[in-house]
N, C-alpha and C positions, 0 to 999 in steps of 0.2 A: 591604470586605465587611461583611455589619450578621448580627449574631448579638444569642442571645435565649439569657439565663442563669433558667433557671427560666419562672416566667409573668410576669419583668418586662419593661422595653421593652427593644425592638430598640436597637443603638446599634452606632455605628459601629467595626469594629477597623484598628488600623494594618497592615499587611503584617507575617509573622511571618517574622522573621531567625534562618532553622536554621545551624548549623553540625554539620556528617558530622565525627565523628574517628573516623578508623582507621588503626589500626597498619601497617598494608600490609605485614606482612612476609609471608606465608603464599602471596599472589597474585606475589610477587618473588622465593621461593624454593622455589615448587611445581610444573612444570611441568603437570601438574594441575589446579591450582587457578587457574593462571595462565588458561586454554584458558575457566574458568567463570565468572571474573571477569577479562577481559582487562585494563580498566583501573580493577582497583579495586573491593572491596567499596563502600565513600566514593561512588566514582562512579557504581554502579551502583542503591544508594538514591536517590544525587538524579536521577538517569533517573524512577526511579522514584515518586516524592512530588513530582517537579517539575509536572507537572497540577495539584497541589493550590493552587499560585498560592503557594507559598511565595519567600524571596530566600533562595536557599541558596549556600553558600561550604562549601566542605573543607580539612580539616587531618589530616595526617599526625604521624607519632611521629620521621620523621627531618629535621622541620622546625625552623629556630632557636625554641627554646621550644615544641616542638612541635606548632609553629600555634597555638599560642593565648595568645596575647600580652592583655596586661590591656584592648588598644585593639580587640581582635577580643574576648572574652568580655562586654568592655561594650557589645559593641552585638548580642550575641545573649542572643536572646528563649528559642531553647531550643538545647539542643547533643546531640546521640545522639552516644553513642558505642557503636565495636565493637572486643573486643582479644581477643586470645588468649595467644600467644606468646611477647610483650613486658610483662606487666602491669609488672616489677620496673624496668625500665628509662623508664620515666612517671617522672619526678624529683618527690620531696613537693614542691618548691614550686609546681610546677604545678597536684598535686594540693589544694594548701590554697587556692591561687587558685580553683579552681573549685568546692570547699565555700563561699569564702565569696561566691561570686555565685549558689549553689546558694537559700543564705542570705538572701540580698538578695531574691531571686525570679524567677532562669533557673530555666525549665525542664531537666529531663534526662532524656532515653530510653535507658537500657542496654539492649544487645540481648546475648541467647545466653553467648556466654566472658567479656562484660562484667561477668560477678555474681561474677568473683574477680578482678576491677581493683580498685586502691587505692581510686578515687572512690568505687565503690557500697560497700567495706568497712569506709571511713571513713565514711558516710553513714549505712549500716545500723547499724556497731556490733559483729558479729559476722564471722568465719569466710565467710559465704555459701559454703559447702560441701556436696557433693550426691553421688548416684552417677552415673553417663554410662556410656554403651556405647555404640559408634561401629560399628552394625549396620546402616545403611542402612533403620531398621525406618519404617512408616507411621505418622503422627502423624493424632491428630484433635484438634483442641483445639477444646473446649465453651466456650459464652459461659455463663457464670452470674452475671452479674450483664447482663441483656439491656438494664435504664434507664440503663446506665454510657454518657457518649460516646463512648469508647474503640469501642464494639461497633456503631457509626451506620454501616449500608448492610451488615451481615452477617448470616447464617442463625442459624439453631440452632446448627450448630459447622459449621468447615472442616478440609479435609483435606492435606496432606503426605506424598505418597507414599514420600519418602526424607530421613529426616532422623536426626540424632543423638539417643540418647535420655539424656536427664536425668531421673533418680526420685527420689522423698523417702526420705529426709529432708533437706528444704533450709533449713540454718542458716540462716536468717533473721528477723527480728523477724515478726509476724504481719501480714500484709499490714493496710493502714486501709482498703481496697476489693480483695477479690480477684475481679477480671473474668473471668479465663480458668484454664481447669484441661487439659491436657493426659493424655492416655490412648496407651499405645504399645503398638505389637503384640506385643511382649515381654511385658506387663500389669501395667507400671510406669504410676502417675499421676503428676503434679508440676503444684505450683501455676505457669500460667505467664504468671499476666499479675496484676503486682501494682502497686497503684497506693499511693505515700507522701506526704506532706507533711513535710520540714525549714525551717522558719523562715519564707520567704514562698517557699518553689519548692516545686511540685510532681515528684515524681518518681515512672516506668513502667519496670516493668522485662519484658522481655517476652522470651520464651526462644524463641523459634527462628532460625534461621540459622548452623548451621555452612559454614562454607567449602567444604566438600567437594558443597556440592549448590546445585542454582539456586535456593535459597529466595528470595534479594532479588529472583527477578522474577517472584513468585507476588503475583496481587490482589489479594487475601485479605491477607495480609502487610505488602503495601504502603499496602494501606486503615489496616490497625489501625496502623501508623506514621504515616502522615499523620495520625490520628483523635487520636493522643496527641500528637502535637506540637502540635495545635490546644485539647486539653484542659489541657496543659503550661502554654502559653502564654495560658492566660482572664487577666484582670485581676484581681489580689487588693484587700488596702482598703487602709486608711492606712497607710503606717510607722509604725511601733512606735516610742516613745520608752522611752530608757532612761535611768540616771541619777539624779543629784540633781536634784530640780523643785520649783519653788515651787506651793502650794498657791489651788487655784479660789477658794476660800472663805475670810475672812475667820475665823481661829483665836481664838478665846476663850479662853484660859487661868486655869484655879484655881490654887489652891496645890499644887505639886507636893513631896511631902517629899524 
């Protein structure tokens, strides 16, 4: 696929290796939730963003190392993840593993309960703490930044007729691009589409999809994931050298007392 970063030239990209992580408890012990995600929040995204011509692969939370082994993190470009229920039971080593390929420059898309995971609380810095009210209320969420690629192939704002509400105040540092802002029928807003940079990865954290509604098979939804796994994943520049280094230039030294 050839994409075009700004008004420079088109250039070739390699295939982008997502990896889904979800907890999968909620769809294993809902019979509810079961019926809306038959197999899997995980499977039911890569249904979904599978058009976009991505190589997706899934992991689970009751997998050895919970699917993500240093040999599957290093060959992915970007990883979303979705949790709820489980955040405490993600073992830090795993989570330090995945800060530091964060670091390196994977991508990472949090969705919806994923903003009080360990990953995005160790990323951000902060709590990521909010209000919610699980009213079944309509969501609109506005694009406001419409030149972001996040928001490539969408209106003005889209709608969710049934979804969980999250309202500010949202612990969080201050987004370095806020894309998207959410408004619910309640008349609570929340920032809900925030884009970051840690080290050489880009990180989106995007808030809708509770469990309780068909959000993962809304268009809409599934465009602005596939749009940030793609934005995730652009090419950053050189590695960063760290350390003692010897000097470009030839040093002249005076008398130093």
């Amino acid at each position: 696929m050839k994409v075009r970063i700004g008004s420079g030239p088109m250039f070739e990209m390699k295939p982008i290796h997502v990896t889904i992580w979800n907890e999968f408890v909620p769809e294993r012990t809902d019979p509810k939730i079961a019926r809306i995600y038959p197999n899997g929040i995980h499977q039911a995204i890569a249904t979904g963003i599978g058009p976009y011509g991505f190589r997706i692969q899934t992991a689970t939370l009751e997998q050895p190392e919970h699917g993500l082994s240093n040999e599957v993190l290093s060959q992915t470009d970007v990883l979303i993840w979705w949790g709820h229920l489980a955040h405490e039971k993600v073992a830090d080593e795993i989570v330090n593993r995945i800060q530091a390929r964060v670091l390196q420059g994977m991508g990472l898309v949090v969705l919806h309960s994923g903003h009080r995971s360990k990953i995005f609380q160790k990323l951000m810095g902060t709590t990521c703490d909010l209000k919610w009210r699980t009213d079944a209320e309509r969501e609109r969420i506005w694009v406001v930044d419409p030149s972001h690629p996040i928001t490539e192939g969408l209106g003005e704002y889209f709608e969710l007729q049934h979804e969980e509400m999250y309202g500010e105040f949202f612990d969080i540092p201050a987004p370095e691009e806020l894309v998207f802002i959410s408004w619910f029928q309640g008349g609570e807003v929340f920032r809900s589409g925030c884009a970051y940079q840690r080290g050489l990865g880009k990180i989106f954290y995007f808030r809708p999809g509770d469990e309780n509604y068909p959000t993962y098979y809304n268009k809409d939804v599934l465009r602005v994931i596939a749009n940030a796994v793609r934005w995730a994943a652009l090419p950053h520049g050189a590695e960063p050298v760290y350390g003692n280094t010897q000097p470009l230039e030839k040093i002249t030294r005076g008398e130093f007392p």
